[in-house]
C-alpha positions as CSV (number, residue, x, y, z in Angstrom):
1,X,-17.0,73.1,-2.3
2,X,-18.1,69.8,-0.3
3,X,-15.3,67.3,1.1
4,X,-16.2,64.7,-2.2
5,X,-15.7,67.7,-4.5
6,X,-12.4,68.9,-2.7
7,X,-10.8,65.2,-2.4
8,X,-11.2,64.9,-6.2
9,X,-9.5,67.9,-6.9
10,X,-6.6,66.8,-4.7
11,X,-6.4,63.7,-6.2
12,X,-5.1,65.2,-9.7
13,X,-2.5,67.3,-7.9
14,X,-1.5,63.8,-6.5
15,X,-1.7,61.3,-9.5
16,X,2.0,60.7,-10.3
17,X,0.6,58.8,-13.8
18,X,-1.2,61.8,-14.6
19,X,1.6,63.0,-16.7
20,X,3.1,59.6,-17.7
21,X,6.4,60.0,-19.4
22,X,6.3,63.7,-20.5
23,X,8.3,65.8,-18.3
24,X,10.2,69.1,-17.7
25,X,7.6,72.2,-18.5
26,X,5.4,70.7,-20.6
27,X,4.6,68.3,-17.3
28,X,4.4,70.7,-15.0
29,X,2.1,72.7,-17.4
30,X,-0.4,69.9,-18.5
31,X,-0.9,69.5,-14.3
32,X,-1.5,72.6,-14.0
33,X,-4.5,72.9,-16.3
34,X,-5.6,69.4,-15.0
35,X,-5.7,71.1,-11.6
36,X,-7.4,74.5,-12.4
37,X,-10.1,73.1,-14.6
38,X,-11.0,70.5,-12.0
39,X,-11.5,73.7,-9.7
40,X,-13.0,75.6,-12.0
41,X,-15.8,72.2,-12.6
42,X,-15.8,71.6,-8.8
43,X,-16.7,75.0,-7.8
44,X,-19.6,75.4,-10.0
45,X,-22.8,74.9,-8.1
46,X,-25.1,74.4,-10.7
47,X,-23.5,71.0,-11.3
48,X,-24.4,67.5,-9.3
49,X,-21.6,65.5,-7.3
50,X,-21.9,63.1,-9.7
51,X,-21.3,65.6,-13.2
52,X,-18.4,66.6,-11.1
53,X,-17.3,63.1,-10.5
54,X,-17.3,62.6,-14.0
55,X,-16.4,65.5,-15.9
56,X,-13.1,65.4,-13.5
57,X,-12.6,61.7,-14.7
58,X,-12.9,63.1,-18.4
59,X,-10.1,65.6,-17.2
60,X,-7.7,62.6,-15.9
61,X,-8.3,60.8,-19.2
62,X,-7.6,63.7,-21.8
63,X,-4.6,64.9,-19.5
64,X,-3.6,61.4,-19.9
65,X,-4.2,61.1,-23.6
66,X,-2.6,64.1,-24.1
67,X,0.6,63.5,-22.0
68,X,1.0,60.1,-24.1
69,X,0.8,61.9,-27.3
70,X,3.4,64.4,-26.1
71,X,5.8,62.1,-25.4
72,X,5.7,61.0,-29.4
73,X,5.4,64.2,-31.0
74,X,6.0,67.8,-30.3
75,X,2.7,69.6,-29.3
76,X,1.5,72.1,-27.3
77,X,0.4,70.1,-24.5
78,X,-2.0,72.9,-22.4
79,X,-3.7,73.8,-25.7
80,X,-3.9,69.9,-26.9
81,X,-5.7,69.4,-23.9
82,X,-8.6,71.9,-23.9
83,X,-9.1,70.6,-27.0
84,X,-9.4,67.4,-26.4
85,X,-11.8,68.7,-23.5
86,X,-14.0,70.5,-25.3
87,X,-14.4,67.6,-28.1
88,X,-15.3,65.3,-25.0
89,X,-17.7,67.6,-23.5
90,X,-19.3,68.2,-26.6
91,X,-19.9,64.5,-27.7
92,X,-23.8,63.4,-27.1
93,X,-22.6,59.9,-25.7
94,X,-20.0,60.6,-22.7
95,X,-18.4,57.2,-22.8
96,X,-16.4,58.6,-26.3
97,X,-12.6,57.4,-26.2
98,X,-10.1,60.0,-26.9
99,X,-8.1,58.8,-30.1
100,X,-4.4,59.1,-28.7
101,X,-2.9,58.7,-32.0
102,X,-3.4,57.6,-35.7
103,X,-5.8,54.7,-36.2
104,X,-4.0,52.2,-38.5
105,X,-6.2,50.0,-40.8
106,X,-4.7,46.1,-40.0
107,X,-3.1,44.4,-43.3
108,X,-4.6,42.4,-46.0
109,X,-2.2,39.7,-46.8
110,X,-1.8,39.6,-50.7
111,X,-2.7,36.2,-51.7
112,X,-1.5,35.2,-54.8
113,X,-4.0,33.9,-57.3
114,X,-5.0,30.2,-57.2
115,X,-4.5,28.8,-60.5
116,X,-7.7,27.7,-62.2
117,X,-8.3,23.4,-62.3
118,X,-7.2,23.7,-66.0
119,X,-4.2,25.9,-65.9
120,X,-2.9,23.1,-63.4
121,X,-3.1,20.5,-65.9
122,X,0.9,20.9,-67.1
123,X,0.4,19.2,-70.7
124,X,-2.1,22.0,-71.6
125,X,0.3,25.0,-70.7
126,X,2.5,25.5,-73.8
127,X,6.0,25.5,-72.8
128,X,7.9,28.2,-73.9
């Protein structure tokens, strides 16, 4: 492992926002796969310092993603993560956000019905 490949491993053990608000074990436990899977991609040699660069990014965003979930809703977090991991991996384009939670379609607003020119006209309407 090179000095480029060993500061970005460091860097996750370091990154205080890693976690964001989740704490207590499930913290401590979402770091630690952040930090062994970034050795485990940084001590492959078949890979470039670049892949590494960026597959250790992907690892910073879905722990991220992961720890923002956690704080909303009980998961497990290490689990959640290699998930998450595996789906990014996978994808064809590598730019592929990781959905964080459920999208929500924006609101119509109900508009009520525009009366016609002739039901406007008040000595047509038949008064009841």
């Amino acid at each position: 492992m090179n000095d480029h490949r060993t500061m970005l491993v460091e860097r996750i053990s370091e990154d205080e926002g890693l976690t964001g608000d989740l704490g207590g074990d499930a913290a401590d436990a979402l770091r630690a796969w952040a930090s062994a899977q970034a050795t485990q991609e940084s001590e492959s040699p078949m890979l470039t310092d670049a892949l590494v660069t960026q597959r250790i990014g992907m690892i910073r965003t879905v722990a991220r993603a992961v720890a923002a979930r956690a704080s909303r809703e009980s998961i497990d977090v290490v689990a959640e993560a290699q998930r998450q991991y595996a789906l990014v991996r996978s994808a064809p384009d590598t730019t592929m956000a990781i959905r964080t939670g459920p999208i929500s379609s924006p609101r119509r607003e109900r508009r009520t019905a525009k009366p016609r020119w002739w039901q406007r006209l008040v000595f047509w309407r038949s008064a009841k």
